[in-house]
OpenMM code with the backbone's topology and positions (N, CA, C; nanometers):
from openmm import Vec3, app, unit

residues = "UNK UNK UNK UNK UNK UNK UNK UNK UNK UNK UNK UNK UNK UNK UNK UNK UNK UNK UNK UNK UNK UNK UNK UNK UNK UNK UNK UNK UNK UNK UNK UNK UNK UNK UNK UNK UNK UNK UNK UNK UNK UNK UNK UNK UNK UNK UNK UNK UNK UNK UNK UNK UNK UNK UNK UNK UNK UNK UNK UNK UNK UNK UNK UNK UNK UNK UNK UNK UNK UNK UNK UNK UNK UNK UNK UNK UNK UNK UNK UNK UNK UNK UNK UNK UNK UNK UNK".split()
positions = [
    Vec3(-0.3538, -0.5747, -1.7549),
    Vec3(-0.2940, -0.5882, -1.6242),
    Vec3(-0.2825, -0.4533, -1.5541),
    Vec3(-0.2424, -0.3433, -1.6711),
    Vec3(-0.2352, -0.2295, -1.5834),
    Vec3(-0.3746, -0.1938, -1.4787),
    Vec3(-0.5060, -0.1640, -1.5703),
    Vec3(-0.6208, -0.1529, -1.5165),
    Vec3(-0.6712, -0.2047, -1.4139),
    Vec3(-0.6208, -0.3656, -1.3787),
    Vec3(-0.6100, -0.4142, -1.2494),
    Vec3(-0.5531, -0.3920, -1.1469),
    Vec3(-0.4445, -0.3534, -1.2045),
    Vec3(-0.3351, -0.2716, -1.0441),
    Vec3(-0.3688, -0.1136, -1.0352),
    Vec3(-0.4603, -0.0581, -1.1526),
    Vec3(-0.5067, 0.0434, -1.0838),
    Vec3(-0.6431, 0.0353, -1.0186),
    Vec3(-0.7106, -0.0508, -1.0873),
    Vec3(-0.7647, -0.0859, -0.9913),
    Vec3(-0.7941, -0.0807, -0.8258),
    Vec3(-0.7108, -0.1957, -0.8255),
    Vec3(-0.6336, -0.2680, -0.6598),
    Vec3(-0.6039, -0.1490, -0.6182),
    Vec3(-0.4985, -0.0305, -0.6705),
    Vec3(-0.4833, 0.0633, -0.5541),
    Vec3(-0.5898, 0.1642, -0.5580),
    Vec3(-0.6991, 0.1634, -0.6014),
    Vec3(-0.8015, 0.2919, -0.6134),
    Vec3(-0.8611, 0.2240, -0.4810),
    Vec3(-0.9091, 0.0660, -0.4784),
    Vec3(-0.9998, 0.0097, -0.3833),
    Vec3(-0.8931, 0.0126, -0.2878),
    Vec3(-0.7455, 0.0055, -0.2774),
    Vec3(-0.7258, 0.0121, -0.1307),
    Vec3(-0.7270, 0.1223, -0.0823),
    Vec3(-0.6819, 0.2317, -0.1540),
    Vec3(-0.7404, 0.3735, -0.1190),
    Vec3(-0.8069, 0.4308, -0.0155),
    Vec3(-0.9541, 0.4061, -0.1318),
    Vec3(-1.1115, 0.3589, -0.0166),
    Vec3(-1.1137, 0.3099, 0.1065),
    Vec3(-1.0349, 0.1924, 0.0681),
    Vec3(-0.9910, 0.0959, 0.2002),
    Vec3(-0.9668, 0.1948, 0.3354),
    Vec3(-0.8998, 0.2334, 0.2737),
    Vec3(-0.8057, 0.3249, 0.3591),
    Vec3(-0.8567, 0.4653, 0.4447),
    Vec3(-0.9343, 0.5085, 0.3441),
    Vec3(-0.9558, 0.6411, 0.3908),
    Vec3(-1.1045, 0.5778, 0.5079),
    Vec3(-1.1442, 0.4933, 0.4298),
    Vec3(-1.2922, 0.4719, 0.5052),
    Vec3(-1.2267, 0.4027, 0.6405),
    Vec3(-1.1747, 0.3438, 0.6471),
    Vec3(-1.1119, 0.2268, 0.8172),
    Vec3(-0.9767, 0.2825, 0.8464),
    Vec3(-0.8695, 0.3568, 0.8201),
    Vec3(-0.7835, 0.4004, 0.8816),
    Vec3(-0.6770, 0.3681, 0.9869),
    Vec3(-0.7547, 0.2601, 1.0122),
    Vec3(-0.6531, 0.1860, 1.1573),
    Vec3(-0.5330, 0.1215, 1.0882),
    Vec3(-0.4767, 0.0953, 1.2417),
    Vec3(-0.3319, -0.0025, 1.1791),
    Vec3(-0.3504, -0.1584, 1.1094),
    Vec3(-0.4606, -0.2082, 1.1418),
    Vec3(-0.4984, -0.3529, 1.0927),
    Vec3(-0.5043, -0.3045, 0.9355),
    Vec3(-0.5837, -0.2614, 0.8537),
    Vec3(-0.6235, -0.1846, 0.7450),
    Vec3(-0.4797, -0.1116, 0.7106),
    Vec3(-0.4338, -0.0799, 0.7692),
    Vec3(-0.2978, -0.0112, 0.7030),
    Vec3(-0.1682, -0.0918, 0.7041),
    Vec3(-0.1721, -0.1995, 0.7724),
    Vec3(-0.0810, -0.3362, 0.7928),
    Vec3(-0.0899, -0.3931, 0.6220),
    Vec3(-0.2740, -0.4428, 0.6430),
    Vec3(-0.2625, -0.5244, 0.5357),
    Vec3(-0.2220, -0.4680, 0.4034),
    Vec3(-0.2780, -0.3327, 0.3858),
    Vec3(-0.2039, -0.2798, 0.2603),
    Vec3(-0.0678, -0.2754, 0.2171),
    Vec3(0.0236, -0.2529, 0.3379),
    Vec3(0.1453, -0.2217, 0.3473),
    Vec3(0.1844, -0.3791, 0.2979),
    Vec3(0.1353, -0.4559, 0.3229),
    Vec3(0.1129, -0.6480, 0.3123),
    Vec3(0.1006, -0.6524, 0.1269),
    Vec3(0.0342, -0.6035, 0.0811),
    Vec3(-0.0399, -0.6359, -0.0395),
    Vec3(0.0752, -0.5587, -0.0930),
    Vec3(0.0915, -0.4051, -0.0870),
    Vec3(0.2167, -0.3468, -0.1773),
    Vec3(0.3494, -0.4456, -0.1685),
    Vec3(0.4143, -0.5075, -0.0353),
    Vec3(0.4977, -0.5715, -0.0429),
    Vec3(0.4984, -0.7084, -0.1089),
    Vec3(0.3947, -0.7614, -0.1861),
    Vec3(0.3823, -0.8904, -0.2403),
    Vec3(0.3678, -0.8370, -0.3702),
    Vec3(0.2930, -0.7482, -0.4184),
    Vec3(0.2827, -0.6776, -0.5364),
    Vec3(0.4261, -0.6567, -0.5743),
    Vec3(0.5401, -0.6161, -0.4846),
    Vec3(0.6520, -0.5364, -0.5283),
    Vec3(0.7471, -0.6788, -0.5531),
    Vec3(0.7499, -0.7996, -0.4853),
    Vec3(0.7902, -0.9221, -0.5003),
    Vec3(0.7848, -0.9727, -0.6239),
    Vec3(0.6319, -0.9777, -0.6504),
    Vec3(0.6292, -0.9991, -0.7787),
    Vec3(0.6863, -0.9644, -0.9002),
    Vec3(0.6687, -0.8276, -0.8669),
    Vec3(0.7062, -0.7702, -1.0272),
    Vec3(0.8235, -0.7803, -1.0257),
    Vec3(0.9227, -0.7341, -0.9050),
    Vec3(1.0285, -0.8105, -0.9307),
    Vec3(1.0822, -0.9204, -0.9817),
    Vec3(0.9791, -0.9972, -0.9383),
    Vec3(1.0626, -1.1247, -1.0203),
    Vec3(0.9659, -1.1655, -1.1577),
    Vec3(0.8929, -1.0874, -1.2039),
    Vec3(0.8556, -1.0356, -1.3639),
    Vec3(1.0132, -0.9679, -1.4328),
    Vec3(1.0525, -0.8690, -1.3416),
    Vec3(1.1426, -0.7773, -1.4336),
    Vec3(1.2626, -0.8560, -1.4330),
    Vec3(1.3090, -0.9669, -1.3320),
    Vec3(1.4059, -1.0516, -1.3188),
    Vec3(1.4317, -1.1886, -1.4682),
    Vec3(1.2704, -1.2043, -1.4575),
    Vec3(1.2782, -1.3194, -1.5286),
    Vec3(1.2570, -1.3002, -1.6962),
    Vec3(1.1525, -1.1957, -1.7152),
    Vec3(1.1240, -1.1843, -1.8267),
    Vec3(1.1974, -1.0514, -1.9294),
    Vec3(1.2783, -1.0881, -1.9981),
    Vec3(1.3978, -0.9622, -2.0803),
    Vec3(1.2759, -0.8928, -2.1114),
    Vec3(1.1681, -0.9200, -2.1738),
    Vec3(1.0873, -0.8184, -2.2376),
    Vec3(1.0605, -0.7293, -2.1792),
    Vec3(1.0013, -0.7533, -2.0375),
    Vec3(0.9189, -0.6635, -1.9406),
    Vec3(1.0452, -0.6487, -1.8551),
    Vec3(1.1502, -0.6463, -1.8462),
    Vec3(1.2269, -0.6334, -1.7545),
    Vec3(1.2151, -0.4738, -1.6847),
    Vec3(1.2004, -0.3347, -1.7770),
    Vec3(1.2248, -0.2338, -1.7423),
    Vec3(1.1120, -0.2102, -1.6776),
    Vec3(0.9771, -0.2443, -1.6980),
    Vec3(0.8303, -0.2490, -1.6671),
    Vec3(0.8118, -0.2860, -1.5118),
    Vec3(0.8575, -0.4075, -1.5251),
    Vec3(0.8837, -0.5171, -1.4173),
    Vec3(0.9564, -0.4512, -1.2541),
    Vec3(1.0666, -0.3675, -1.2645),
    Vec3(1.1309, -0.3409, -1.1815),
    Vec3(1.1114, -0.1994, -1.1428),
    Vec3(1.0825, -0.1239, -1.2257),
    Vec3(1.0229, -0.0035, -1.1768),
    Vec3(0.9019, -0.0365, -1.1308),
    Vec3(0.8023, -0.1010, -1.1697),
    Vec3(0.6465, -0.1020, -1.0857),
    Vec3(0.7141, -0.2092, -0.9549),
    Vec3(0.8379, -0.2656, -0.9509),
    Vec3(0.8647, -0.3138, -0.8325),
    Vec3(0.9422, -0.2523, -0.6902),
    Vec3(0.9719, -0.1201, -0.7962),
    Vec3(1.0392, 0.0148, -0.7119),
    Vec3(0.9647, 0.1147, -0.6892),
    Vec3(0.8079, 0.1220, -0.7296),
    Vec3(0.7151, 0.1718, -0.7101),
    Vec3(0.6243, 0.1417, -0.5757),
    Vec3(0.6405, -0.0338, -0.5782),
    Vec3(0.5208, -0.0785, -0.4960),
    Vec3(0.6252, -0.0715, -0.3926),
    Vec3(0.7525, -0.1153, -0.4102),
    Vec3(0.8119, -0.1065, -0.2793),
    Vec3(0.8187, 0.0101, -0.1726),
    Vec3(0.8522, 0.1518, -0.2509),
    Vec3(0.8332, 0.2669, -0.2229),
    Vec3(0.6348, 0.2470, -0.1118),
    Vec3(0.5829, 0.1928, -0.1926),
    Vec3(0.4451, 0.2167, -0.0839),
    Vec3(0.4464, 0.1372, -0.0072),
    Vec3(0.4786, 0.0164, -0.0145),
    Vec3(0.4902, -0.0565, 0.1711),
    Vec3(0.5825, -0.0054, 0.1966),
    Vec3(0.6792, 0.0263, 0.2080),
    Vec3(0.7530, 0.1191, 0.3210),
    Vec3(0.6767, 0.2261, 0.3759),
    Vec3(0.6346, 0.2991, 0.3278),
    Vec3(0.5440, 0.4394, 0.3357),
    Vec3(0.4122, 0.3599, 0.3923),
    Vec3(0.3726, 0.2670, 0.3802),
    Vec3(0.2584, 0.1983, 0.4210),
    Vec3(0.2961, 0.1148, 0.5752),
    Vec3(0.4291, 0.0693, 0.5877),
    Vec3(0.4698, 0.0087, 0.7086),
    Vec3(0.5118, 0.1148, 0.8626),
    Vec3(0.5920, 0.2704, 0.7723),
    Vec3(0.5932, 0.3556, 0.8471),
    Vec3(0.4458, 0.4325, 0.9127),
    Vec3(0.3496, 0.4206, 0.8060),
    Vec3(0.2164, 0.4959, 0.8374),
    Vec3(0.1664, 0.3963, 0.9564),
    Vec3(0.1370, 0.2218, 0.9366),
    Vec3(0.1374, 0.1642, 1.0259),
    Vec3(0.2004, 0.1757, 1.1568),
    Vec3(0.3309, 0.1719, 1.1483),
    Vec3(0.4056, 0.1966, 1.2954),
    Vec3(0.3495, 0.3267, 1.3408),
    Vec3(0.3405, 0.4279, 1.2901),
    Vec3(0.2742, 0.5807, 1.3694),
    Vec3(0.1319, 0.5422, 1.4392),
    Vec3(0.0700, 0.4618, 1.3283),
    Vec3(-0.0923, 0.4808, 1.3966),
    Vec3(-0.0772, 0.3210, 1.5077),
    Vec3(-0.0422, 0.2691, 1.5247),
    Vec3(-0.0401, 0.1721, 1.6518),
    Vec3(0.0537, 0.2344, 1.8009),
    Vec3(0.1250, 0.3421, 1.7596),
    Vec3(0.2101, 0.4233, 1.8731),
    Vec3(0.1560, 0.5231, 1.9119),
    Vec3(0.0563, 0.5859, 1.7910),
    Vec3(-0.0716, 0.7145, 1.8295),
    Vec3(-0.2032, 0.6575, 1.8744),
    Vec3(-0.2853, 0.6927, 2.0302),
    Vec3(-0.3809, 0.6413, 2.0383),
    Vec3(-0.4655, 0.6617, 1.9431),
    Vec3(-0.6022, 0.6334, 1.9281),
    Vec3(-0.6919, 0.6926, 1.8060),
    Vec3(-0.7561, 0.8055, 1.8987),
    Vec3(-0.7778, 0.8951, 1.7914),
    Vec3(-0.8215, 1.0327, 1.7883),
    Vec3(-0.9905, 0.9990, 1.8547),
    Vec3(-1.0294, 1.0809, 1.9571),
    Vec3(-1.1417, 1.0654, 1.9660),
    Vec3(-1.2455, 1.2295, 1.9241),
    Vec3(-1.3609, 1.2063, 1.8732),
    Vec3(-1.4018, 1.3460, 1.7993),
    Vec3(-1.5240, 1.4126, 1.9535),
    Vec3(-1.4438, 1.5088, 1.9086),
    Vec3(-1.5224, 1.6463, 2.0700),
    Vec3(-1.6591, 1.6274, 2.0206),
    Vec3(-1.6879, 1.6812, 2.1077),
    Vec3(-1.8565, 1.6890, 2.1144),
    Vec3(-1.9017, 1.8488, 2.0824),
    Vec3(-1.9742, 1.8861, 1.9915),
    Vec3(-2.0106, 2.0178, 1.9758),
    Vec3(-2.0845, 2.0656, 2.0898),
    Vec3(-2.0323, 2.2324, 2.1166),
    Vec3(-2.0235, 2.2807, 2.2841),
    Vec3(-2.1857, 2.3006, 2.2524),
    Vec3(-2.2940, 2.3105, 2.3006),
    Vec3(-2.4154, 2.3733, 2.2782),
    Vec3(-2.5050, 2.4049, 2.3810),
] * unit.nanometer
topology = app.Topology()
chain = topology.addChain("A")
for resn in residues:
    res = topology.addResidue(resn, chain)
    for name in ("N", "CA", "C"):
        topology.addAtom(name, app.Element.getBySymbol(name[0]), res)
């Protein structure tokens, strides 16, 4: 399971760096907040994984926030347009 959620965040990464916009940075901020749901209610339900469970759910939460704030900046910042080399 771990290898999959590192996975998931290596490809949203990519995601990320390659498309940059707020749509692309919405949905991630989307995916960390369902990711962080979950494990929560992994660390809620299951005694074993409980400590596992709630820190990777205080982890993912930590990135949609940071993922919802990055969103709100780039829909309030127009997009950057790139100069033209003077020649």
């Amino acid at each position: 399971m771990t290898g999959f959620l590192g996975a998931r965040h290596l490809l949203q990464g990519i995601g990320t760096v390659g498309r940059p916009g707020p749509d692309v940075l919405g949905l991630g901020a989307e995916v960390d907040l369902v990711h962080s749901a979950t494990a929560l209610a992994l660390g809620v339900l299951d005694g074993r994984r409980r400590r596992a469970g709630l820190v990777d759910a205080a982890v993912a939460g930590s990135f949609a926030v940071a993922g919802l704030a990055v969103t709100r900046d780039a829909v309030r910042r127009p997009p950057r347009r790139r100069r033209r080399p003077r020649g």
